[in-house]
Each structure stands twice: as C-alpha cells, then as structure tokens.
DRENGUMI-330019 format. One line per 3 residues: for each residue x, y, z of N, C-alpha, C, CB. Coordinates in steps of 0.1 Angstrom, whole numbers, m for minus. Glycine has a CB too. Example, Ala and Ser with C-alpha at 12.3 -4.5 7.8 and 13.67 -1.06 7.14 Angstrom:
# DRENGUMI-330019
132,m57,78,123,m45,78,132,m33,78,113,m45,90  128,m22,71,137,m11,71,129,0,79,141,m6,57
END
This chain:
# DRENGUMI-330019
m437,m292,51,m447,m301,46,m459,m300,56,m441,m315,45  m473,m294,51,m484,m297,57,m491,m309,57,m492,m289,54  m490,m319,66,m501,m332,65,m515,m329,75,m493,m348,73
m528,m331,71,m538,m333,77,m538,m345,85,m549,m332,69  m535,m347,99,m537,m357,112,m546,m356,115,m530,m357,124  m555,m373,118,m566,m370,126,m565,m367,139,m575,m378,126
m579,m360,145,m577,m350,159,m575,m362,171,m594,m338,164  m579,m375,168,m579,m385,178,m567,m396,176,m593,m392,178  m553,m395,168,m539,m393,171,m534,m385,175,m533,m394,165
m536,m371,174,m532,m358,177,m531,m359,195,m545,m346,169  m544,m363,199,m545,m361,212,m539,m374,222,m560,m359,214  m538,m388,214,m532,m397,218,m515,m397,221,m535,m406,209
m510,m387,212,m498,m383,206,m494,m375,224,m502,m371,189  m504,m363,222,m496,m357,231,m501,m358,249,m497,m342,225  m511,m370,246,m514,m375,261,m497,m387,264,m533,m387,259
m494,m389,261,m483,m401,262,m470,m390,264,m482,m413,244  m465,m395,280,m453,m387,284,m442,m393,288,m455,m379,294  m432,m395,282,m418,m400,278,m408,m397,291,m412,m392,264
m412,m384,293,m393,m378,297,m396,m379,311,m386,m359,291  m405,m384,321,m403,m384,333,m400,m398,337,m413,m377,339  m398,m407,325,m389,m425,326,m373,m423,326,m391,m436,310
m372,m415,318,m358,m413,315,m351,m428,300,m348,m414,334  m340,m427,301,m337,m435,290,m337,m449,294,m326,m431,283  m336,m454,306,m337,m467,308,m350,m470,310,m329,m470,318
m358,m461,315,m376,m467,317,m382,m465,302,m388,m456,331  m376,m456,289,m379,m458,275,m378,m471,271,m370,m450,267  m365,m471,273,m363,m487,266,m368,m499,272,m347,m490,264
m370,m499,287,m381,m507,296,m388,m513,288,m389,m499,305  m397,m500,285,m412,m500,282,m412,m502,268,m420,m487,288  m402,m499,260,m408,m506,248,m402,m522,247,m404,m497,235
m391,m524,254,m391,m545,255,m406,m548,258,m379,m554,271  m411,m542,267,m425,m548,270,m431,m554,265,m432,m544,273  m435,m541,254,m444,m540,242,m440,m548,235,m445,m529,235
m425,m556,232,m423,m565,217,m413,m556,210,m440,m567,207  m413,m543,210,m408,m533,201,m391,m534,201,m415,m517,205  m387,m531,189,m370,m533,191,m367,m516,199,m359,m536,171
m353,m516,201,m347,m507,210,m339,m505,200,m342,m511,223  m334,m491,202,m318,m487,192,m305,m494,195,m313,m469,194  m298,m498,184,m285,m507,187,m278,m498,198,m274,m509,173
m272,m486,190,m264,m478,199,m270,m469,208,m256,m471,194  m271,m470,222,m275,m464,231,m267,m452,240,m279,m474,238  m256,m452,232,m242,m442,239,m243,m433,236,m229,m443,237
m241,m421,247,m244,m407,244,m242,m403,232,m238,m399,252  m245,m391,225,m238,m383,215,m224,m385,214,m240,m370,217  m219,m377,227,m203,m369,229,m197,m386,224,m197,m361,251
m196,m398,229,m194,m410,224,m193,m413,207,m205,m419,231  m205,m411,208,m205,m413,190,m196,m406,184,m218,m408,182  m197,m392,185,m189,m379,181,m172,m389,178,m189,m363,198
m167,m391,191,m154,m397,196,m152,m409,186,m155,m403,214  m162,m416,184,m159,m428,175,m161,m424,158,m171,m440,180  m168,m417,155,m166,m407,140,m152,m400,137,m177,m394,140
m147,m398,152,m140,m392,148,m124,m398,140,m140,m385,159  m125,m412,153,m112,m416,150,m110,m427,140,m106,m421,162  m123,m424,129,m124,m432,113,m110,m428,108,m138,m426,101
m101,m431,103,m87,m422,93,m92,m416,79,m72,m435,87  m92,m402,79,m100,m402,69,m91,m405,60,m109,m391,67  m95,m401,42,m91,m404,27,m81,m392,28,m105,m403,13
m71,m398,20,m58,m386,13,m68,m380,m1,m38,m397,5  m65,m369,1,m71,m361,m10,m57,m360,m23,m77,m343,m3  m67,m359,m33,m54,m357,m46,m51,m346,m45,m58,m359,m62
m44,m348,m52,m35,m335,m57,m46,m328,m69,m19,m341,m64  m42,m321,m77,m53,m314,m85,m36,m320,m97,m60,m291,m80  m40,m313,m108,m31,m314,m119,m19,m305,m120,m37,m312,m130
m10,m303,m124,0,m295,m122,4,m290,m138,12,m304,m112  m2,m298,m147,0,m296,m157,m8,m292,m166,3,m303,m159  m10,m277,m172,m16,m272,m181,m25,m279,m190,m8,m267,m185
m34,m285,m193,m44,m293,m200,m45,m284,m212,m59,m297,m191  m43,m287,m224,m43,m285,m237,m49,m288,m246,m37,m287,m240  m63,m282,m253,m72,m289,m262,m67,m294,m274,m83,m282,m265
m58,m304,m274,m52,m309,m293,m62,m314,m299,m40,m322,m297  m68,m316,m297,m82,m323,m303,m88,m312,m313,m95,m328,m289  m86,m302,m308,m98,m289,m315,m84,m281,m321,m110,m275,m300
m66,m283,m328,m55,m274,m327,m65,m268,m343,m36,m282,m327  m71,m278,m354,m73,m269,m367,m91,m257,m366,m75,m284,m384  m94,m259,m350,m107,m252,m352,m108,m241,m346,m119,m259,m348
m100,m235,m335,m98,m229,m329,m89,m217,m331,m98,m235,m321  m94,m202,m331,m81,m193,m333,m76,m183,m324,m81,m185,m344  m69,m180,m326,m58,m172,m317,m61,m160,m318,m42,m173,m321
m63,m147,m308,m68,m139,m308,m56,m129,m298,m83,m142,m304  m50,m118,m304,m36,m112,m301,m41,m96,m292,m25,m108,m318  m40,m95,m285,m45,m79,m284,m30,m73,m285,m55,m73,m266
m36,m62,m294,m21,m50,m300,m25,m40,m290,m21,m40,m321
END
C-alpha cells in the first residue's frame, strides 16, 4: 500500500528515538503524556508459554459411513465398463 505522508511528519517521525530508553523509560514517557500503556508487558517467550497451555478442541472424527445420494435413486444411471 502506497500512502502520500507529509514531508513535516515524515521528519518528526524519524527525529523521535525510542530504543536508547529501553522498555521501562517507553512506558515512562508515555504515562507522562496521559497516553495508555499495553496491558501485557511480558516478553514474547511468556506469551508463547501461556498460548500454549490453552487445552486445545478434540477434532471429529470424519464419517465412516459411505454417504448415499437417495434423494436422486430415479435420476441418476449406472454406467458398467465391459
């Protein structure tokens, strides 16, 4: 997806440097501001660990029994190879 940004977000955008706070001076600095913070703040590998141990669903079975069109037995014909 191409969007046209103007050049004076563009430069606001990449004047503003994050990663030398780390994740506790992130979230600092946006309580400051008023701004909410993410609920879950726990690494990945954490999350991963807690997805994991959901129980997942039992899968069905499929049918075992041959499904049979009776609905269509006087429209349909039978074709033998000799």
């Amino acid at each position: 997806m191409k969007m046209d940004v103007d050049e004076e977000f563009v430069s606001l955008w990449h004047s503003i440097r994050v990663d030398q706070l780390g994740e506790q001076g992130v979230e600092e600095c946006l309580r400051s501001m008023g701004l909410p913070v993410m609920q879950s703040a726990e690494p990945v590998e954490e999350q991963k660990e807690a997805v994991e141990a959901v129980p997942s669903k039992k899968k069905r079975r499929g049918r075992t029994a041959k499904t049979q069109n009776v609905h269509l037995d006087g429209v349909l014909k039978e074709y033998e190879l000799e």
